[in-house]
N, C-alpha and C positions, 0 to 999 in steps of 0.2 A: 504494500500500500504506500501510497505517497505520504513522504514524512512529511506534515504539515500541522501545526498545532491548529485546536478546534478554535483559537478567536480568530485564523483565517477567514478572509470576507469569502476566496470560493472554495471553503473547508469540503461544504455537502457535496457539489460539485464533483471536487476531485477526486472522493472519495468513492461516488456514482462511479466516476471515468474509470476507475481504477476498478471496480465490479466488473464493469463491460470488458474490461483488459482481461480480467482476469477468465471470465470468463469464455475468452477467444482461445487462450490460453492451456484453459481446464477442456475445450474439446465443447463446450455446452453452447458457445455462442458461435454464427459464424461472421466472419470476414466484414459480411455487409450488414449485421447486425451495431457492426461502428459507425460506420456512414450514417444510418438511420438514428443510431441514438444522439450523434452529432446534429441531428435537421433539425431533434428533438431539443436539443439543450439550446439552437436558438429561439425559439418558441418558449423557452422557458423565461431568459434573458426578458425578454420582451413582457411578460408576465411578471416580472419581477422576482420571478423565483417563491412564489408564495401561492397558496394555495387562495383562490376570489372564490365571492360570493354564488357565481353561476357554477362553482367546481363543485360546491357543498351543499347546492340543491342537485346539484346531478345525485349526489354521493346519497343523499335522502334517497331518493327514486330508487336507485339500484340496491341499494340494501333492503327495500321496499320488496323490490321485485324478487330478491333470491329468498327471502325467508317464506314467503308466499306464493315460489315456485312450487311445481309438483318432483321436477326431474332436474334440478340446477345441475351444470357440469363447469367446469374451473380450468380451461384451456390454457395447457402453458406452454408458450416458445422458449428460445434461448436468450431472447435479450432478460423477458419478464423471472425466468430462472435464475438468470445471474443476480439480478437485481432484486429480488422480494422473495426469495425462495421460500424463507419461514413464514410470509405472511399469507402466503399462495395456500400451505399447508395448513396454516391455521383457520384460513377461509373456508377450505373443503371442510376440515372438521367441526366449524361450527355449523354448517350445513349438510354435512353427512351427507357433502356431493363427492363424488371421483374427481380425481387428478388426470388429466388428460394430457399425453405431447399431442403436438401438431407443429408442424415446421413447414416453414417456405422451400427454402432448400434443403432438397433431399439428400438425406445422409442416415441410413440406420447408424452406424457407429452415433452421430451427436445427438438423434432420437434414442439411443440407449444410455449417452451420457447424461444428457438430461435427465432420465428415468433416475438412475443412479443418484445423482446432483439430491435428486427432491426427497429419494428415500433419506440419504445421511441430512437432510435435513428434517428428518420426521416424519414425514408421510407412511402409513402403513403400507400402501398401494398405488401406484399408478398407471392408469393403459396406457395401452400403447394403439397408434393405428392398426385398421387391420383391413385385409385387401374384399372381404367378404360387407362390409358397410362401406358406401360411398355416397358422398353428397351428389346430391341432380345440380346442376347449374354451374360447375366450378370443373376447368380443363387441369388445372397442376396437382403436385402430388397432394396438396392438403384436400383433394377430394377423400381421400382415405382415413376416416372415422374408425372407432372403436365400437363396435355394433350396442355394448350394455354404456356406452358414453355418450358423446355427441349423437351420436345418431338418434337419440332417442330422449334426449335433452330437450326438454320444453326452455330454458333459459338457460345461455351459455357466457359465464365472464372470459373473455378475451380480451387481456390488457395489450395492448401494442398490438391491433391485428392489421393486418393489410387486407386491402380494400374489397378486391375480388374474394376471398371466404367471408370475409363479412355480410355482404350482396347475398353470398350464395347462402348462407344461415339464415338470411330475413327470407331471402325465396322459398326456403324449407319450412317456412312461418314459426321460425324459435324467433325468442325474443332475445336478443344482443347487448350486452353492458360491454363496453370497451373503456379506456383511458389511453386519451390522445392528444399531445401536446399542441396538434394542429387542427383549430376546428372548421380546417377549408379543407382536410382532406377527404376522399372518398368513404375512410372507415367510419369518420367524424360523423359524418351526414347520413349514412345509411343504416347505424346502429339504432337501436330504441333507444338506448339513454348511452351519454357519452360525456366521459370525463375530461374537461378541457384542466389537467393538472399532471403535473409529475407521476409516476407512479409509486414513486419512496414516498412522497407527503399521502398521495391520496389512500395508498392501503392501511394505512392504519388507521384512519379517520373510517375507512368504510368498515373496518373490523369492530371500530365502537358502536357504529349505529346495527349492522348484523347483531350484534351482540344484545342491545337496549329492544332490540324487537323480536328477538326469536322466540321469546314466552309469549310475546300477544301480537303476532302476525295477525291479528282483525281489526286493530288499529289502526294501522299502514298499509289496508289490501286495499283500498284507493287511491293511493297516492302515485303509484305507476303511471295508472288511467290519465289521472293530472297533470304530468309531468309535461313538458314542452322542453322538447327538444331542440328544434328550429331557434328557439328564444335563446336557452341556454349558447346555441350557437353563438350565436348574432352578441351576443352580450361580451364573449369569449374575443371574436375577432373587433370587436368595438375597444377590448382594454389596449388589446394586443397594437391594433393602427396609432393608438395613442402613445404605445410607449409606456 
C-alpha cells in the first residue's frame, strides 16, 4: 500500500488506487478494470469526493428494494472485488442472497480468483457462471448466468456494471441496483435505481439502511415504486457541471 499518513488530502484515494493495483496484481482484476476505475475517480473529483444528497436517496430505494426482494442476487466483478470484498459478503449475508462472479473479460483463471478472493474474505459460497443458464438479449460472455443465481434473480446489485448486461437484466424484467460514478452513462440510465457515489463511501451507508429494514421490510415496500430515477440523474450531473 502507498505509505501515506491518513491527514493526507488524497489518503482515500490512494488507498482505493492501491486496491485496484492490487488487485490486477492478485489475478482478480483485469488490465482494463484500471482505465475504468481511473474515468471513475474523475467523476469522483468532480463530486467532490463525498457522498450528495441524490446518492443517499438512491441508497434508500435500493436497500428498499433488496430487503423486499423475493430472489436478490449480489453480482461481483473484479474491480467491485478488489475494492468492497467484505462489504459485498456482508450484503449477501444480511440478505441471504448468493454471491455471484460475472466478468466482462473472459478468463476462468480471474473468474476463479475472484471466487477464491470473496471466500478468504468470508463468504460461505459463491457461483460461478455456468454454460447451461444464459441471458436472452446480451452477445458476450456475461450472457452466462448461474442457473440457482442471476438467472432466477428477481433483483440483482451490480456495483460497477457495464452497460450492455445491464440493458440485458432490465430486458429479462429483474430489477437492477448499480453504483456508478457517471450518471451519463448507459448502466446509469438503464438500471432501476443507480448510485451516482463511490462504491467505498456508498457500501457501507447501504449496509446500514439493509440493516434498519430487514425486520420490517412493510415499511419501505413502497419506497422503490417512488423512487425516480431520471431525477436522481439529472440532480447527479447538475452537481457534477458545477464542479
Amino acid at each position: 500500500m502507498t505509505d501515506v499518513p491518513a491527514s493526507h488530502p488524497r489518503y482515500a484515494s490512494l488507498r482505493t488506487r492501491d486496491a485496484i493495483v492490487a488487485g490486477v496484481e492478485g489475478g482478480v482484476t483485469s488490465m482494463h478494470g484500471l482505465v475504468a476505475h481511473g474515468r471513475g475517480e474523475a467523476f469522483d473529483y468532480l463530486l467532490g469526493e463525498r457522498t450528495r444528497h441524490f446518492a443517499r436517496d438512491a441508497i434508500d430505494a435500493a436497500a428498499a428494494m433488496l430487503v423486499t426482494a423475493e430472489r436478490p442476487v449480489v453480482s461481483v466483478n473484479g474491480n467491485a472485488a478488489a475494492l468492497v470484498p467484505a462489504d459485498l459478503v456482508a450484503l449477501a449475508a444480511a440478505l441471504d442472497a448468493p454471491l455471484e462472479v460475472n466478468i466482462f473479460h473472459a478468463s476462468k483463471a480471474r473468474e476463479r480468483a475472484i471466487r477464491e478472493h470473496m471466500l478468504a474474505h468470508g463468504a460461505p459460497d459463491v457461483l460461478m457462471p455456468a454454460t447451461n443458464a444464459v441471458l436472452e438479449h446480451i452477445d458476450s460472455n456475461r450472457r452466462f448466468v448461474n442457473p440457482g443465481g442471476i438467472h432466477v434473480a428477481d433483483v440483482v446489485f451490480v456495483p460497477l456494471e457495464d452497460g450492455d448486461r445491464c440493458q440485458a437484466l432490465v430486458r429479462c424484467g429483474k430489477r437492477v441496483i448499480t453504483v456508478d460514478l457517471n450518471p451519463m452513462s448507459r448502466t446509469a440510465r438503464t438500471a432501476t435505481v443507480t448510485i451516482v457515489d463511490n462504491v467505498t463511501r456508498a457500501m457501507p451507508l447501504l449496509l446500514e439502511r439493509v440493516a434498519a429494514w430487514r425486520g420490517d421490510a412493510a415499511s419501505c415496500r413502497d419506497l422503490p415504486d417512488a423512487f425516480d430515477n431520471e431525477r436522481g440523474l439529472r440532480a447527479a450531473e447538475t452537481a457534477i457541471r458545477a464542479g
